[in-house]
C-alpha positions in Angstrom: -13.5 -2.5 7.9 -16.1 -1.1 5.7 -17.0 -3.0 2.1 -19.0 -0.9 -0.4 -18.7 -2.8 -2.8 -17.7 -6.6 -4.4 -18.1 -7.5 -8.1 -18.9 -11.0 -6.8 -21.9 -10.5 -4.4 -22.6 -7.0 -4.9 -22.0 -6.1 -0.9 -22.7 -2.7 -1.6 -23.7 0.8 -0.7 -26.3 1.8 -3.2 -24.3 4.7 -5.4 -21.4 2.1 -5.4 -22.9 -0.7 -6.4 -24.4 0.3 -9.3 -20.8 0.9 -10.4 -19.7 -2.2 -9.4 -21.0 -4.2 -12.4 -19.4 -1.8 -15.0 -16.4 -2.9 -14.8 -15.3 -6.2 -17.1 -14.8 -9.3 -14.8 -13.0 -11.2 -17.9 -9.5 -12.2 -18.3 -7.3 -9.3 -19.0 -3.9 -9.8 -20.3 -1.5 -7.3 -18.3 1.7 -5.8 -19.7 4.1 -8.9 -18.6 1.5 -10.7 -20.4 0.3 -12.8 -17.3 -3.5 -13.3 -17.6 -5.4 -11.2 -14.6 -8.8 -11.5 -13.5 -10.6 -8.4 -11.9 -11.8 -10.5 -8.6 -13.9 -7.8 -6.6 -12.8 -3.9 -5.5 -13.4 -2.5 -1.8 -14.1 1.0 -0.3 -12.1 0.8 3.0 -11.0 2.5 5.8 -7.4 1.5 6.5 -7.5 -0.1 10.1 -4.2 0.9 10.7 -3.8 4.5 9.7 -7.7 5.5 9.6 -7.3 6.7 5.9 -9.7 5.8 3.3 -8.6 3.5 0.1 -9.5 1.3 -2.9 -8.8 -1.7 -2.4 -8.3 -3.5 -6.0 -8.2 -7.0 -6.1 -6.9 -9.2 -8.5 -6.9 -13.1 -9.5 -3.6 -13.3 -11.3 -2.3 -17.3 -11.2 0.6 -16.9 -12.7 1.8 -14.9 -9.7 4.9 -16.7 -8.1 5.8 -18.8 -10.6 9.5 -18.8 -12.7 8.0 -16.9 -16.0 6.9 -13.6 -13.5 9.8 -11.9 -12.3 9.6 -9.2 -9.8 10.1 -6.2 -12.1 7.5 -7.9 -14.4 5.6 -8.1 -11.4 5.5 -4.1 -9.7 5.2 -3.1 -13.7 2.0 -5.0 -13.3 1.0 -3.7 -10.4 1.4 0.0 -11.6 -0.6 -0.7 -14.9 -3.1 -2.3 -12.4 -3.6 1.2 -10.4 -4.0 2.9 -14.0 -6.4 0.4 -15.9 -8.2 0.2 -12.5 -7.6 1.8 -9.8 -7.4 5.1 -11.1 -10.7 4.7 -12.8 -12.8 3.4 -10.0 -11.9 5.5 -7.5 -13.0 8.4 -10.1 -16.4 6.7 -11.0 -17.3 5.9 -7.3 -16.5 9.8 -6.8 -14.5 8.5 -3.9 -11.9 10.9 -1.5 -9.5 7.6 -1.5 -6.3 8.2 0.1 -4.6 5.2 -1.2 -5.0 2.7 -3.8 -4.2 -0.7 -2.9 -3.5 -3.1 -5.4 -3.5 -7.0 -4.4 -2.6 -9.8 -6.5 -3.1 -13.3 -5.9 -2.7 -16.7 -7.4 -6.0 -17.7 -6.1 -9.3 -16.2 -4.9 -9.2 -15.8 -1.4 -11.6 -14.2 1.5 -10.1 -10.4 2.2 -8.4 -10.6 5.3 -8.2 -14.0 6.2 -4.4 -15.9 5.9 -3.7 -18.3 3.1 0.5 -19.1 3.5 -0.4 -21.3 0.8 -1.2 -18.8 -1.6 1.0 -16.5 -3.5 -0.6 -12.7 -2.5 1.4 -9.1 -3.6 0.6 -5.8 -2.4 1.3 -2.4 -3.7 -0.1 0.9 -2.5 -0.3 4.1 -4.3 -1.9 7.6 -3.6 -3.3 9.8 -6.4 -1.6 12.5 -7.9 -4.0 14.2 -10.3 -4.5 11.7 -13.1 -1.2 9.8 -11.7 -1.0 6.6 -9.6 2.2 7.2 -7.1 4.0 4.4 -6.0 4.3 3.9 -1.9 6.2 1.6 -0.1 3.8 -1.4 1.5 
């Protein structure tokens, strides 16, 4: 899996990472009106299909709890892939096939299983200036 770039650590390939501190790192309030926190954003290959994808990923701690329902939730999630998504993968001029969108209640490494953790995923792909919803 190939990381090009990490808000916190700046992991990055050189082009990337310059873009990597553009983008605002504060608390964001999203349209359900759960705070989210922009945690870090990946370049990946997907492991499983071999296509490229943004990987967004977002500290949300509300996540999971009795005042974020689940159409709150994927409304969320689809605002996420516009106010981010959709944006990064233009600035990092990437070919993404897919944008991922991840949400969890806590920071957590990429990867690595935390049942104790509320995480959600979405995936999209980009449709001119569109983020299309795919099934996870």
């Amino acid at each position: 899996m190939m990381r090009a770039a990490q808000i916190a650590g700046l992991v990055a390939l050189p082009p990337i990472a310059a873009l990597a501190e553009a983008w605002p790192r504060d608390q964001i309030s999203a349209p359900s009106g759960q705070a989210v926190i922009l945690h870090e954003w990946l370049d990946e290959q997907n492991p499983w299909s071999g296509e490229s994808q943004i990987v967004i990923r977002l500290v949300a701690p509300m996540i999971g709890a009795s005042g974020v329902d689940d159409a709150a939730l994927k409304t969320d999630m689809d605002w996420a892939c516009e106010h981010w998504g959709r944006p990064i993968a233009k600035a990092a001029n990437a070919t993404a096939d897919q944008i991922v969108i991840e949400m969890m209640a806590a920071p957590t490494p990429r990867g690595t299983p935390t049942p104790e953790i509320n995480r959600f995923y979405e995936t999209y792909r980009l449709a001119g200036d569109a983020c299309i919803w795919e099934l996870f």
